[in-house]
N, C-alpha and C positions, 0 to 999 in steps of 0.2 A: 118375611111375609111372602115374597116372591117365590122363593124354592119351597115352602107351602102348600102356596098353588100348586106349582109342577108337580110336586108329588101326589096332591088329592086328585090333577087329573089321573096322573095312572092308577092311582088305588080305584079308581070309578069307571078306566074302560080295562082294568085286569086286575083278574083275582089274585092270590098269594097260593104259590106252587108249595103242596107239604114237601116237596122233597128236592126244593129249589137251595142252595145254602153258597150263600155270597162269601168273598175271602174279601176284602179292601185294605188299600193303606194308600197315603199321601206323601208319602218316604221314601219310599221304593216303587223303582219299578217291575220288579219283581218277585217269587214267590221265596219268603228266606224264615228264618226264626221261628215262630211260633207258631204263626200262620200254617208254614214248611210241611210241620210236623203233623199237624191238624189236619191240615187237607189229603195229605198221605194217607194217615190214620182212615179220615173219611174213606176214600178212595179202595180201601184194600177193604173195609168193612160189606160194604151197600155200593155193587154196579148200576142200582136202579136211580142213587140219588144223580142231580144233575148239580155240579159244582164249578159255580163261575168266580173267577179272577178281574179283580175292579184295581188297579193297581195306578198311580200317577204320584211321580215322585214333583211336586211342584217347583219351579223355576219362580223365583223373585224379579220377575222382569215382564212387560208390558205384555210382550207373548204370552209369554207363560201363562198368565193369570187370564188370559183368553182362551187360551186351550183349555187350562183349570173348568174354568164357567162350562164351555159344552161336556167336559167332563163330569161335570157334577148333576150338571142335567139326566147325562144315560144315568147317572147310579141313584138317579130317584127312582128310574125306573127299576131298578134293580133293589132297594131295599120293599116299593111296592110290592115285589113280586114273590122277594123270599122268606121264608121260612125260620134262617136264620141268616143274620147278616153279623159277619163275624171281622175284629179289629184286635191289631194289638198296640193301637197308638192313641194321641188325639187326633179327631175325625171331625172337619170342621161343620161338615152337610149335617152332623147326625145332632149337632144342637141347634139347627136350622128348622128344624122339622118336628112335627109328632107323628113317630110310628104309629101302625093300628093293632088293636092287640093280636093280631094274629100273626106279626112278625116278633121277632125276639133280635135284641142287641145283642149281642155277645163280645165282651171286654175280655181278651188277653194278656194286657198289660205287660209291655215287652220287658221289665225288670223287676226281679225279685226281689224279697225283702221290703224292707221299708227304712231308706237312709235318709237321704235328702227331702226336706216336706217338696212334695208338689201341688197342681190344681187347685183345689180351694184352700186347702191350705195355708198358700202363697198370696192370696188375696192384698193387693195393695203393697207389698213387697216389691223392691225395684227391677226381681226378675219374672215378677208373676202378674197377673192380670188385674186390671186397675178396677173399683169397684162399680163407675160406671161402664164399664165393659162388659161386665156382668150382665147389667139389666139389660143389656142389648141380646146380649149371646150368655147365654147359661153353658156354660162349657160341661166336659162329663155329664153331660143330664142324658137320660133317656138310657140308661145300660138296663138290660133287663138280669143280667147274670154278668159276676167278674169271677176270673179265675185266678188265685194268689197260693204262692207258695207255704204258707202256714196260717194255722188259725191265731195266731200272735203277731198278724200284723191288719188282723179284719179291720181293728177299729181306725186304723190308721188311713186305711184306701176306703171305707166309709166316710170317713172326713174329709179326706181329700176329692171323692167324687158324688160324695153328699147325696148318698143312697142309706138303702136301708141295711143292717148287716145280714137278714135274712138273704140276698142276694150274692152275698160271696160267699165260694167255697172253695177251699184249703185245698186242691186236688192238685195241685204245684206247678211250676213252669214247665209251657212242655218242652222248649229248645232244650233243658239241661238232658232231658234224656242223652242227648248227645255222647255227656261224659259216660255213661254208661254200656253203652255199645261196644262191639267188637272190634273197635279201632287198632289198626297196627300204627303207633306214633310214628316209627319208623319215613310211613308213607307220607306223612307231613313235614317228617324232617328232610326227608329228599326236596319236597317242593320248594320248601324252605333253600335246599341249598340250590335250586334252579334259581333263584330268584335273588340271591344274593350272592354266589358263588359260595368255596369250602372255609367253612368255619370252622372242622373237628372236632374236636369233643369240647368245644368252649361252650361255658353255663351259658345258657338264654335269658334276660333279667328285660321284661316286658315292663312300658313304662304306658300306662294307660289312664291319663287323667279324665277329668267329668269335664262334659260341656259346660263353657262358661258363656251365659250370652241367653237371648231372646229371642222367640218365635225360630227361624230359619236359618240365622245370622249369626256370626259371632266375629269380634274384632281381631285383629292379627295376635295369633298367642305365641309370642314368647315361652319358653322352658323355663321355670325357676330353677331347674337346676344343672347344677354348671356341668355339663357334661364330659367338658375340657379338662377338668380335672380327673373326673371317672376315666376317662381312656387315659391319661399318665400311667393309671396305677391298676386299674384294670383288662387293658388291653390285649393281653397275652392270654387272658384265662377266663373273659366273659365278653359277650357283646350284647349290646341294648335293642329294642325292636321298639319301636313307637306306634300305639296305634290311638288313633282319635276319633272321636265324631264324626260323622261326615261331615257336621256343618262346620267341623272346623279345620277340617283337613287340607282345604285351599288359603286357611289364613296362618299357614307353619310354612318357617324356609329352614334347610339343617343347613350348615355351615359345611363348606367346602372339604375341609380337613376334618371334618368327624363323619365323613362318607364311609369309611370303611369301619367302624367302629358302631356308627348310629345307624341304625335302618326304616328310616319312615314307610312300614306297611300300609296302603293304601284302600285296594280293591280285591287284591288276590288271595287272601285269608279271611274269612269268617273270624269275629272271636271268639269261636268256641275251640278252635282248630289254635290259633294263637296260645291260650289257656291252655288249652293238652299239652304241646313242647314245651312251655315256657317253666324252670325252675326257681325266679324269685319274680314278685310281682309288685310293682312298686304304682302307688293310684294314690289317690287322695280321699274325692267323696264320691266313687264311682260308685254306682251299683254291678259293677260288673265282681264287686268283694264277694258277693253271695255265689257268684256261678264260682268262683275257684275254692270257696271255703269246701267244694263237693269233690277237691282233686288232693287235698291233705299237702298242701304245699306251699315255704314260706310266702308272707306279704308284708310290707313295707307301706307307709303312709307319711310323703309328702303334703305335712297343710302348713306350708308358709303364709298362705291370707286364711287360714280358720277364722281367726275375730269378723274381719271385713263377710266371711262369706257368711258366718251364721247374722249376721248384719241384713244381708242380701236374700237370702233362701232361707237357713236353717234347720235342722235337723227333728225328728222323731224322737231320738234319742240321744242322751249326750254324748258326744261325739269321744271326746278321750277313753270313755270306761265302755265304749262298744267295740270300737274296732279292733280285729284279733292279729293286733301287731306292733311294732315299735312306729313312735310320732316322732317324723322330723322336719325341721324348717330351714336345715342349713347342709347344702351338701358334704359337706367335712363328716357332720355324723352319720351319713345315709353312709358315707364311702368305708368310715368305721364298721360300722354294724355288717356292711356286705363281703366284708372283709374276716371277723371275727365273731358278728351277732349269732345269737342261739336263735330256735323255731320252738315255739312253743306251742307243742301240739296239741295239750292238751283246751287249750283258749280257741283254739282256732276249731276243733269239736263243740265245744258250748255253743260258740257261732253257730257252726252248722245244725247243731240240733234245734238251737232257737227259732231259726226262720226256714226250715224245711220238716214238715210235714211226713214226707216222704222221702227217700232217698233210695229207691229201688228202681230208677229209669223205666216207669209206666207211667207217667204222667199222658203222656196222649191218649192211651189208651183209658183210663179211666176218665179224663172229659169228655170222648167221643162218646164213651159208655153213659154216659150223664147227659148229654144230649138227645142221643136215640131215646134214651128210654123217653123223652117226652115230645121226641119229632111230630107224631099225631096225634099232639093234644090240643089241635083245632078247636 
């Protein structure tokens, strides 16, 4: 009710600029992913529009959540004002409030596909929002348009943010452009070796598991698997890269003697930039499966707590007959498989065509183009 108000006052001493278009997130403090690519796209299109950055990665501490509040205050003033107010996350102001219709929400949704259920979803499930929480806060409410990588997962992110399907459309993620660019690998694998020193021509086998945990937070993760064994047997001729969540990247320690074999990537790599070098890819229920299904390159799947987790979250689809890769739960047969497993490329194609729409690196530019055309439809 509070941020309500704050906002009706600004709707009531300022109008809504057509060519005003907000970028937000609560994640970052900076401009990365989807957003990146969009506001570029904007920017190289229309010098006339005026394009502002609302950015506050939030802190879980007394501070924080102080700064958060006048923060959230300026960005009422700022969805008052714009045109289009654009996210690729949850946003916690924007089920705080009703927009007026002369701004528009605009949902990004920073991951493709559709694996793991979220949002509504998840409703009363032990990693998703309890049902009186609901009636307090309507989470995902208020999207005017989402953007998703294929028209075969509408009905999925309709349910989950409990819109209409008339509002999504299939125009694909724009971060993948990425893979499509004029990248020299090369220049990544240099950086790479600034930051780890020489590695040679040893395979890169990227271990990128899904956040486990709630809101901001997640408890100390443990690796299930034994890495200790992978360097025995692997060490001469692959090294592993870890990359995680943010929220969980302060609750991982690597073990002193797997420093030069494991390498916990942090802040210095993008994972889109990880994905381009990386030659096997070993995740569990990440959605980051979908951005490498667009690089033709093996993937491995880690679900030693599958039961507990479909228990906890659970899935869109059934998890063994989707993923386009071998399931293991015990590092002996990951170490087998990485050792003598086949790729099967033809499974890992089905994938890709299932949940991508498009694969021609214009995704931004075709939602910029789907935007303009209705900027002044005041």
């Amino acid at each position: 009710m509070g941020f309500q108000f704050v906002y009706l006052l600004f709707c009531f001493f300022f109008k809504v600029n057509p060519k005003k278009i907000t970028f937000a997130s609560s994640r970052s403090n900076e401009l990365n992913g989807n957003l990146e690519y969009i506001y570029s796209e904007f920017k190289s299109r229309d010098n006339n529009l005026i394009l502002v950055k609302s950015f506050f990665k939030i802190k879980n501490d007394f501070t924080g959540k102080i700064h958060y509040l006048f923060h959230m205050i300026k960005e009422c003033y700022h969805i008052a004002t714009s045109r289009y107010f654009i996210i690729d996350d949850y946003h916690y102001l924007i089920y705080l409030i009703k927009p007026r219709k002369k701004t528009e929400i605009i949902q990004l949704w920073h991951a493709c596909g559709a694996f793991k259920k979220f949002g509504m979803s998840i409703v009363g499930k032990p990693n998703g929002p309890s049902r009186e929480y609901i009636k307090t806060v309507k989470i995902h409410s208020n999207y005017s348009r989402l953007y998703v990588s294929s028209s075969e997962v509408i009905p999925y992110y309709a349910e989950a943010f409990d819109m209409e399907e008339s509002k999504i459309f299939p125009l694909g993620v724009p971060r993948t452009d990425y893979f499509f660019e004029n990248h020299q690998k090369e220049k990544v694998i240099e950086k790479l070796l600034q930051k780890i020193g020489s590695f040679q021509d040893k395979q890169i086998i990227l271990y990128a598991p899904t956040f486990r945990g709630k809101s901001y937070q997640q408890d100390v993760f443990v690796s299930p698997i034994n890495f200790n064994l992978l360097k025995e047997q692997l060490k001469k001729e692959s090294i592993i890269l870890i990359h995680l969540h943010p929220y969980m990247s302060s609750a991982f320690h690597l073990e002193d003697d797997l420093k030069d074999f494991v390498y916990h990537i942090k802040h210095d790599f993008t994972i889109e930039e990880l994905l381009l070098i990386t030659d096997v890819l070993i995740t569990d229920y990440s959605s980051i499966i979908f951005d490498y299904s667009l690089l033709n390159k093996p993937a491995a799947f880690y679900a030693h707590d599958l039961n507990e987790y479909m228990q906890e979250r659970d899935f869109y689809y059934e998890y063994e007959s989707l993923v386009p890769g071998p399931i293991f739960s015990h590092t002996e047969k990951l170490l087998d498989w990485l050792n003598n497993g086949q790729f099967n490329q033809e499974k890992m194609d089905l994938f890709k065509n299932k949940f991508f729409d498009y694969t021609d690196g214009n995704t931004s530019s075709r939602i910029v183009s789907h935007l303009l055309s209705s900027l002044n439809d005041l």
